[in-house]
C-alpha positions in Angstrom: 0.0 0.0 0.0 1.3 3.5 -0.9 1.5 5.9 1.8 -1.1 8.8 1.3 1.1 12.3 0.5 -1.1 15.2 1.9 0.3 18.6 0.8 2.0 21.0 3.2 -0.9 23.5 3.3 -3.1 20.9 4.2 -0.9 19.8 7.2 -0.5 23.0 8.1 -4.2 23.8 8.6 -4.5 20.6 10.5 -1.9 21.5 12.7 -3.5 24.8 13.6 -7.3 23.3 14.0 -5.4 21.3 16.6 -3.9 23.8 18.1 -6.4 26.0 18.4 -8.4 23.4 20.2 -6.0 23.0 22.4 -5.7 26.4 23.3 -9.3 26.8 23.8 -9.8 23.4 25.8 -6.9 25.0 28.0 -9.1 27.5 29.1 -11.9 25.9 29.9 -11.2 24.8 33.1 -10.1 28.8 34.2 -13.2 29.9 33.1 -15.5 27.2 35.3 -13.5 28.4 37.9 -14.0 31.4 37.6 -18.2 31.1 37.3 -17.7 29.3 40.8 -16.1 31.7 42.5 -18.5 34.7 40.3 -21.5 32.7 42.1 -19.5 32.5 45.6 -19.0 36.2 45.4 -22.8 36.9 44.1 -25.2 34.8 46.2 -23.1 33.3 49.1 -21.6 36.6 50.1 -22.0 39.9 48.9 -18.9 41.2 47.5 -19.0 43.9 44.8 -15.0 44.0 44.4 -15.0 40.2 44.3 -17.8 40.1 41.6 -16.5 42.2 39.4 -12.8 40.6 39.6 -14.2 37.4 38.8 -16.3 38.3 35.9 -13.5 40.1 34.3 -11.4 37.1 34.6 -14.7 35.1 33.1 -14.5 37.9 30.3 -10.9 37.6 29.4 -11.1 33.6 29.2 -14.5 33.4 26.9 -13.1 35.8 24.6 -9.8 34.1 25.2 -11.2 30.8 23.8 -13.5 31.8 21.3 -9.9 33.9 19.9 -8.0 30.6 20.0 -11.0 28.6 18.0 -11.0 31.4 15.5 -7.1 31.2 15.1 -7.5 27.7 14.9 -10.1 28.1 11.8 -7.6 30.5 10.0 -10.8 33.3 10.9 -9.9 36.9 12.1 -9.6 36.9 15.9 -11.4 40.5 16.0 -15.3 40.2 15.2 -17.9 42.0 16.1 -20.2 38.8 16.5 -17.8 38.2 19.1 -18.1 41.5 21.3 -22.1 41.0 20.8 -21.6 37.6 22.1 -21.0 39.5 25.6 -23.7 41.9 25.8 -26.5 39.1 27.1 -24.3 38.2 29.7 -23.4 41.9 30.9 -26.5 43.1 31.0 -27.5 40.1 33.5 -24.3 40.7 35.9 -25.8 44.3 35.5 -29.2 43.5 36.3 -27.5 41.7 39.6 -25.5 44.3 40.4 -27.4 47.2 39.9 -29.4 46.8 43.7 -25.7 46.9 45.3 -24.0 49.7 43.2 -27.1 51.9 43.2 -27.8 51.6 47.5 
C-alpha cells in the first residue's frame, strides 16, 4: 500500500485546528472556575469587588477561547459577533449588580 502524500498546506491547517483546540480546551477549566467563585462572590456573600474581579477574569477567558477557535479556523480573531456575544451576559451581571451599586 502507498502511503497517502497530503500537501503542506493541508498539514499546516490541520496542525492549527489542533492547536487551536487545544488552546481553547486550556481554558476551559479557568473559566468554570471562575463562574464558581462569580457565584461565591454573588449569592453566598455579597462582595462587589470580588464580583466584578471574577467576571473580568470570566470575560478575558471566553473571549480568550473563542480567539484561539477562531485562530485555529484561520478566521480573524477580532469580530464583532464576538463583542455582541458579551452583551447578554453583561446586562444580566448588571441586572445583579445594579441593587448593590445603586444603594
Amino acid at each position: 500500500m502507498a502511503a497517502v502524500q497530503e500537501e503542506p498546506g493541508q498539514q499546516q491547517r490541520q496542525v492549527r485546528a489542533l492547536v487551536g483546540l487545544v488552546g481553547a480546551t486550556a481554558l476551559v477549566y479557568p473559566l468554570l472556575l471562575c463562574a464558581v467563585r462569580l457565584t461565591f462572590a454573588q449569592l453566598l456573600v455579597v462582595d462587589v469587588a470580588g464580583t466584578l474581579l471574577w467576571l473580568t477574569a470570566g470575560i478575558g477567558c471566553s473571549v480568550a477561547a473563542v480567539a484561539a477557535l477562531r485562530w485555529g479556523v484561520d478566521r480573524p480573531v477580532r469580530s464583532p459577533w464576538l463583542l455582541a456575544g458579551l452583551l447578554p451576559p453583561a446586562a444580566f451581571e448588571a441586572w445583579l449588580l445594579w441593587p448593590l451599586l445603586a444603594g
